[in-house]
C-alpha positions in Angstrom: 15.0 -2.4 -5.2 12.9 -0.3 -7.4 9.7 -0.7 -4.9 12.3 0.7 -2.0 13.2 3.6 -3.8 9.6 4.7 -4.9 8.6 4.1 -1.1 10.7 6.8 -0.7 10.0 8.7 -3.1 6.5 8.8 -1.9 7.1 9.3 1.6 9.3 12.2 1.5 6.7 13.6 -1.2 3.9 13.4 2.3 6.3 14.3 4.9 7.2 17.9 3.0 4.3 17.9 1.7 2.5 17.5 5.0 5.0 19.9 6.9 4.6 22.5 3.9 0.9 22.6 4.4 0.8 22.7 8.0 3.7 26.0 7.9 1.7 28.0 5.4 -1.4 27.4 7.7 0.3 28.6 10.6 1.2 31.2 8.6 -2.0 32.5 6.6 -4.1 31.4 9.3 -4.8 32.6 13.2 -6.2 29.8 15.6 -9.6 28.7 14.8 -9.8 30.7 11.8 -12.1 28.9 9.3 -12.5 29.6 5.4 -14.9 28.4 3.8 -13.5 26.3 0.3 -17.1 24.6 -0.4 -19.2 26.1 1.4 -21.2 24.3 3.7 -19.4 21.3 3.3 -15.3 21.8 3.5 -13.7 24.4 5.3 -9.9 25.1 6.4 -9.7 25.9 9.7 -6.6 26.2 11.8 -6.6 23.6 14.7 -4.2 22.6 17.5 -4.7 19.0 18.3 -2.6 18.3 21.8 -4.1 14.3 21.6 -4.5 11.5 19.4 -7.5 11.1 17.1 -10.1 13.2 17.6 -8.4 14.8 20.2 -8.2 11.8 22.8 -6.2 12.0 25.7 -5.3 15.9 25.0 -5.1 17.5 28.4 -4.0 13.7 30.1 -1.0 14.2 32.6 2.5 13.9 30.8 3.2 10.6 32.4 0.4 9.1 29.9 0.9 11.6 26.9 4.9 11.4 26.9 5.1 7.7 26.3 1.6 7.8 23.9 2.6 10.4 22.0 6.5 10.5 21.7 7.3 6.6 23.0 5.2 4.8 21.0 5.0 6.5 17.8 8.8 6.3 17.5 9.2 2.7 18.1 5.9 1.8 15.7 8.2 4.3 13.1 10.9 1.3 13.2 8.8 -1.4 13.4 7.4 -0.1 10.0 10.8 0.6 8.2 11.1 -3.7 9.2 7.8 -4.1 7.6 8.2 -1.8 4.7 11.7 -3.5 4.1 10.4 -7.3 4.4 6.8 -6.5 2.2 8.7 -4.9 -0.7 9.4 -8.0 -2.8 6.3 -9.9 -2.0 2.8 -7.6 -1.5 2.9 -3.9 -3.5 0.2 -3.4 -1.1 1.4 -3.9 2.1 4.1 -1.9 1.3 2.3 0.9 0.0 0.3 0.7 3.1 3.1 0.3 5.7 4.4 3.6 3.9 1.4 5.7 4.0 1.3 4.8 7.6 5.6 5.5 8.4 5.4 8.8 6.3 1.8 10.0 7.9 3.1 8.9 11.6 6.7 11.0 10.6 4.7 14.3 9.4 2.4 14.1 12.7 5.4 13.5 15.2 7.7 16.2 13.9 4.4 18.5 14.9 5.0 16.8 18.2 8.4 17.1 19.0 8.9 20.6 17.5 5.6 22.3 18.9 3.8 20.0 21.5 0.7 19.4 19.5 -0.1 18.4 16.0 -2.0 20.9 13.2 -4.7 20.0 11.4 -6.6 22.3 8.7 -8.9 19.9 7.0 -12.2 20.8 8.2 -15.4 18.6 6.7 -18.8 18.6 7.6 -22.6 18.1 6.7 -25.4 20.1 8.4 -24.7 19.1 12.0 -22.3 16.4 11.5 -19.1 17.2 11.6 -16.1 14.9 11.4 -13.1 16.5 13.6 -10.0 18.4 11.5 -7.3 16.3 10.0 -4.2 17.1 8.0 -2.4 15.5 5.1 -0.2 12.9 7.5 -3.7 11.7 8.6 -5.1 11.4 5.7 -1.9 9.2 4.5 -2.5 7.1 7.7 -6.3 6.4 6.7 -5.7 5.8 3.1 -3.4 2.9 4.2 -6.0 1.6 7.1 -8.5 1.5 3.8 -5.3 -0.3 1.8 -4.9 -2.9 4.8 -8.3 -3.6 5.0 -9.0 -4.6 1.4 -5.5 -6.3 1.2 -7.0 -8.4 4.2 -10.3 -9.3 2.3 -9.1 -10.1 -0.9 -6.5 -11.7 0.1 -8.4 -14.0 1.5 -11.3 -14.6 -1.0 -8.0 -15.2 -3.3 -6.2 -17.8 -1.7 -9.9 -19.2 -1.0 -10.8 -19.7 -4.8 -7.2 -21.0 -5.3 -7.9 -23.7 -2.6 -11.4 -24.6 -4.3 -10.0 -25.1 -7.8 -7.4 -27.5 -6.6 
């Protein structure tokens, strides 16, 4: 039960956390404002992101952005609290993944349902590369693709070397 409770612990620590960042940059900040924090490299810069990643499917008609972006999201959200319940006794990282991913989807569809579009401040770059804006309810989300992944490899090299020593 301990796992459960720092679960959500952590999750409510993202989800304020996310929402608290997000209100002081609406705040402090005027659409598309950009300050530089390491200059030439890491800026915040206020963003309105009516889409998914990178902005997909923005400006589609409702009939495709209601289900995608209010539908699906909400139904993933319970499907996680089944996986985040069923990991937390047998893989600490599965569960901390499944987490990342519920707390970071919760921060990004509150945005959704209470203005229409999701805020993002996070601003990096390099020259003339320059990776679209994110917030902290993304970064959750891609910490825990990262978690997944190397769950997934070394999991398997794992049970692999068990099977060979046999």
């Amino acid at each position: 039960m301990k796992m459960i409770y720092r679960m959500c612990i952590m999750m409510s620590a993202i989800i304020i956390g996310d929402q608290a960042t997000k209100a002081i940059v609406q705040q402090k900040f005027y659409l598309g404002e950009s300050i530089p924090v390491i200059e030439g490299l890491f800026h915040f810069t206020y963003v309105r992101n009516p889409g998914a990643a990178f902005g997909m499917f923005g400006y589609s008609a409702d009939w495709i952005r209601i289900p995608l972006f209010f539908g699906v999201p909400v139904i993933a959200c319970f499907w996680l609290l089944y996986l985040i319940w069923k990991t937390r006794n047998t893989s600490v990282l599965q569960c901390l993944a499944y987490s990342l991913i519920f707390a970071g989807a919760v921060g990004n569809l509150i945005d959704r349902f209470t203005m229409n579009y999701v805020v993002d401040f996070l601003d990096f770059f390099w020259k003339t590369h320059h990776f679209p804006a994110f917030n902290i309810a993304d970064s959750a989300i891609t910490i825990a693709a990262f978690i997944l992944i190397y769950e997934t490899l070394f999991a398997h090299r794992k049970k692999d070397s068990v099977t060979r020593t046999v």
